[in-house]
Structures are given as structure tokens and as C-alpha cells.
C-alpha positions in Angstrom: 42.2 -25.8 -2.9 38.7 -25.3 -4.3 35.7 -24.3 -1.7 32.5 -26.4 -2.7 30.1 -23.5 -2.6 27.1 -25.9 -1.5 28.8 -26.1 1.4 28.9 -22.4 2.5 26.0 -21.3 4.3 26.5 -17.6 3.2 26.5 -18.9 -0.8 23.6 -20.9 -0.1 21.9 -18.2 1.9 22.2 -15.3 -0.8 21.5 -17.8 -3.3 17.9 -18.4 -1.5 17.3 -14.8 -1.6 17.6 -14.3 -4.9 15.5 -16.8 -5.7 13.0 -15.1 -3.7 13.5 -11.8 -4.7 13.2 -13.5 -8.0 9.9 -15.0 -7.2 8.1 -12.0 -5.8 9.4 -10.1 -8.7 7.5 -12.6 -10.7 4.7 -12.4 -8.8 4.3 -8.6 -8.6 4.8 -8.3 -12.6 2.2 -11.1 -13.0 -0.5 -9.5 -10.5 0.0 -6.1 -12.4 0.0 -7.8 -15.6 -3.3 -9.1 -15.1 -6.7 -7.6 -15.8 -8.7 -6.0 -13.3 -11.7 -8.4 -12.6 -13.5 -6.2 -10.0 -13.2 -2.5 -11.1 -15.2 -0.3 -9.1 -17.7 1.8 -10.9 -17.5 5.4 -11.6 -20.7 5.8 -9.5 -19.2 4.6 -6.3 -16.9 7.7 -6.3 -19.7 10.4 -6.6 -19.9 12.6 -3.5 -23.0 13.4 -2.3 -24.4 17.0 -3.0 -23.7 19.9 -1.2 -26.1 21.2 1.4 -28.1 24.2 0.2 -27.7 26.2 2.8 -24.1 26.7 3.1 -23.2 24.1 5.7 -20.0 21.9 4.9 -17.4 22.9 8.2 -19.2 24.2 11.2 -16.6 24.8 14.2 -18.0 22.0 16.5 -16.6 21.8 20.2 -15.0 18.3 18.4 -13.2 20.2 15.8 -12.4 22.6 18.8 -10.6 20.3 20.7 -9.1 18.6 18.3 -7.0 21.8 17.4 -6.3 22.4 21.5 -4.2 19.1 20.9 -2.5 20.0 18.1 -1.0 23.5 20.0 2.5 22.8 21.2 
């Protein structure tokens, strides 16, 4: 007695996800594989200067309670 594997809804299930899992490999290595067409610039990374002054973190009644929520 032979089962006819078209028949069997678990064979044809995996069989579909493989052949997805096949796809999306495909698709992945092909998206990778191509060249970057919009490569941001080197100048849209640059912070901006530091203040003269000192500056940068002030403790701020934000910044204060902020850390009251974070005490357990």
C-alpha cells in the first residue's frame, strides 16, 4: 500500500513552506546583493557643534522626573 503524498495535507503543507522559506531566502540574498541606490551622505551624520559654554546635560525638572520613575 503506497500513500499518494499529494494527498496528504501535512506533505503538501511543509512542502509550501519550503517553498517559501525558499523564496524569501531568495529574496533576502537578492535585496542584499543589490547596490545601494540611495546612500546617505557622510554629511547627514555630522552632529552639530558643541556649545561653548559648557552646556550639553543640564538636570531639568524633565530629566528629574524621569529618574523618580525609574526608582523601584
Amino acid at each position: 500500500m503506497q500513500k499518494e503524498q499529494a494527498k496528504d495535507p501535512a506533505t503538501a503543507s511543509r512542502r509550501g513552506f519550503f517553498m517559501g522559506a525558499a523564496a524569501a531566502g531568495a529574496a533576502a540574498a537578492a535585496v542584499t546583493a543589490l547596490p545601494s541606490i540611495n546612500a546617505p551622505s557622510a554629511e547627514l551624520n555630522k552632529l552639530p557643534p558643541a556649545p561653548e559654554n559648557g552646556g550639553g546635560y543640564s538636570l531639568s525638572e524633565h530629566v528629574k522626573r524621569y529618574y523618580q520613575t525609574t526608582r523601584v
